[in-house]
N, C-alpha and C positions, 0 to 999 in steps of 0.2 A: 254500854257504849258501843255504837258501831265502827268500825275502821270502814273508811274508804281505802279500797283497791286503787291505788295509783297506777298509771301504763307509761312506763317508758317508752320513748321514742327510740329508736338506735340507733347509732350513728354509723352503719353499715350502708355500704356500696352494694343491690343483690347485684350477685355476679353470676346468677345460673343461663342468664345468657351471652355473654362477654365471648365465650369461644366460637359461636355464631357470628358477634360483631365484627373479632377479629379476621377469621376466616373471609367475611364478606370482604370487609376492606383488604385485606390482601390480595383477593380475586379481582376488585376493582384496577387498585393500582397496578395489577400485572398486563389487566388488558388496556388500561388507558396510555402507560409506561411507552417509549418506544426507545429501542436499544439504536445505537447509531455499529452499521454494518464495522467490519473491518476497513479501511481505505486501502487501494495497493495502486498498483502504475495501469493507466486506464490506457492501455492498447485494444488496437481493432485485429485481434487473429485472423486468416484467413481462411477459408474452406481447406476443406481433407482436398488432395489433390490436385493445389493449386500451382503445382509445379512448374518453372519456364526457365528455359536458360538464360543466363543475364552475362552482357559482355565484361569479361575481366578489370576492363576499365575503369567501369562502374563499380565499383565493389572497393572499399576501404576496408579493413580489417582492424576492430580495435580490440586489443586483448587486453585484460585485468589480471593482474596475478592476485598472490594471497596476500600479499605484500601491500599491494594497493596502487603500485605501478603500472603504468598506463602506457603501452603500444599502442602506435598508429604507424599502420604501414611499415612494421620493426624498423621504428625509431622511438624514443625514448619520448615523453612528452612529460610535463607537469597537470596532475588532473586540472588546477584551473586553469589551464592554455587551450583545453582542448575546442572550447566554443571559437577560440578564434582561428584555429588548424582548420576546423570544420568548418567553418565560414569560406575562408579561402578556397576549401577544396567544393564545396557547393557555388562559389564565383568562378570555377574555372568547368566545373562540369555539373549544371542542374540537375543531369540524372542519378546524382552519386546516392550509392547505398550504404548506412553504416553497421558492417557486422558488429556485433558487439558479443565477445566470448568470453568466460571468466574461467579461472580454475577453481577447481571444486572445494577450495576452502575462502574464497574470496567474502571478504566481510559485504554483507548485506550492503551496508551507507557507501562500502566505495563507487560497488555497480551505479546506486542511484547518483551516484555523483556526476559519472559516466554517463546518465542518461540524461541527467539536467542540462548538462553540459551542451550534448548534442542539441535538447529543445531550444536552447539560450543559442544557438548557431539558427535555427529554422529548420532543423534538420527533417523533414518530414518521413523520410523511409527510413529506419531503422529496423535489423536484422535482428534477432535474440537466435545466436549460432549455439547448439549445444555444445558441452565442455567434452572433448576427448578425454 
């Protein structure tokens, strides 16, 4: 009597290329992927030696502490009052500049508050004075 040889089928996955496949798609989705930059405050800096004297007059001064307290013109202000301070003082003199200084522990979000503030007046000339 003969036996027939029966052949299993396998139920195997070949996987001797699968480290190939992965690799590829990985390479895929890194080049097709696009990261979104950091965002920060989109100022136009000026050139290296753009130096000119500006009249005293012109020139507000808003200082930031660490606190989160807001000088204009050493008086006391509430940060959300300042777009309407800064309105006024851009209605009595268009060329006004606003220095904006903080101390060196000032919380990140106060400054921006500081600066929104200003854009929500019009403010278009804004200073970034370094902190002594």
């Amino acid at each position: 009597m003969l036996v027939k040889k029966r052949y299993r089928i396998s139920g195997e996955i070949p996987s001797s290329s699968m480290a190939d496949i992965a690799f590829l798609l990985l390479i895929f989705f890194l080049l097709v992927s696009t990261i979104d930059p950091d965002k920060g405050i989109g100022f136009v800096l000026p050139g290296k030696g753009g130096e000119f004297k500006v009249n005293p007059k012109n020139i507000t001064n808003v200082l930031v502490n660490a606190a989160g307290q807001v000088l204009m013109n050493d008086k006391e202000i509430p940060p959300h009052e300042i777009h309407r301070e800064a309105a006024r003082l851009l209605a009595e003199n268009p060329l006004m500049i606003f220095s904006v200084q903080t101390a060196e522990n000032t919380k990140y979000q106060d400054y921006i508050t500081v600066i929104d503030q200003l854009k929500l007046a019009n403010a278009t000339r804004i200073s970034i004075a370094d902190s002594e």
